[in-house]
N, C-alpha and C positions, 0 to 999 in steps of 0.2 A: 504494500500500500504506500502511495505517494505520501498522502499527508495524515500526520498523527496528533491525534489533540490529547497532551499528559493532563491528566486530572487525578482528582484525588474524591475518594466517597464522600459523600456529604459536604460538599463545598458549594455554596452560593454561588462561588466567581464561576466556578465551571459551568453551570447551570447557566447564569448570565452569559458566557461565552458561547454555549450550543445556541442560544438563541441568537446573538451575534451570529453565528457562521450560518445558521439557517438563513437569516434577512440576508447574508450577503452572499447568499446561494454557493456554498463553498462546494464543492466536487465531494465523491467520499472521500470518506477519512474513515482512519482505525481509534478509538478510544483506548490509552494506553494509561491504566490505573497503578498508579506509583507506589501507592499503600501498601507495605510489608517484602518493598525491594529496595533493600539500603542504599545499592546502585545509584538508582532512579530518584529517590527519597531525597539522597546528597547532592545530588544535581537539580532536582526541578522542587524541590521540598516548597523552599517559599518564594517561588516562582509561577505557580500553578495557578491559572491554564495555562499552557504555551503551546502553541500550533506547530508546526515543524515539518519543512519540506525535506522530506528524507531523500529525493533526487540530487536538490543543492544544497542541503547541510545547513537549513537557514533555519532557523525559528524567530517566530513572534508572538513575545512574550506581553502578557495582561498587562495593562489597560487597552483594548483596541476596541474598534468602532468598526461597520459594516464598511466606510471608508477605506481605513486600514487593512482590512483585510483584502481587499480586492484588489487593492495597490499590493502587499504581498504576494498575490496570487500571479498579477500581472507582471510581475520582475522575472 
């Protein structure tokens, strides 16, 4: 999968983000849940949401707007 959205369970911001990426008609994406992988926990812990174009190695990280997202999308 192209684009990965890290979240974490029960997180408002994430929640607020899926509806971001809906409005701004994001392509699929994998939901990748951080929760009980220290890896992942250590890298995106207080970072989360963050979208992440696993083609170009790019992420964009929370606060973003349907705006932002589709300028992401479009680089």
């Amino acid at each position: 999968m192209r684009y990965l959205l890290y979240q974490r369970d029960d997180c408002p911001l994430c929640d607020a983000a899926l509806d971001v990426l809906a409005s701004a008609r994001t392509p699929e994406f994998e939901s990748v849940w951080i929760d009980g992988d220290a890896e992942l926990e250590a890298r995106y812990g207080a970072r989360v949401p963050v979208l992440r174009d696993a083609d170009r190695g790019v992420e964009l990280g929370w606060p973003f707007d349907a705006e932002a997202v589709r300028a992401f999308l479009a680089r």
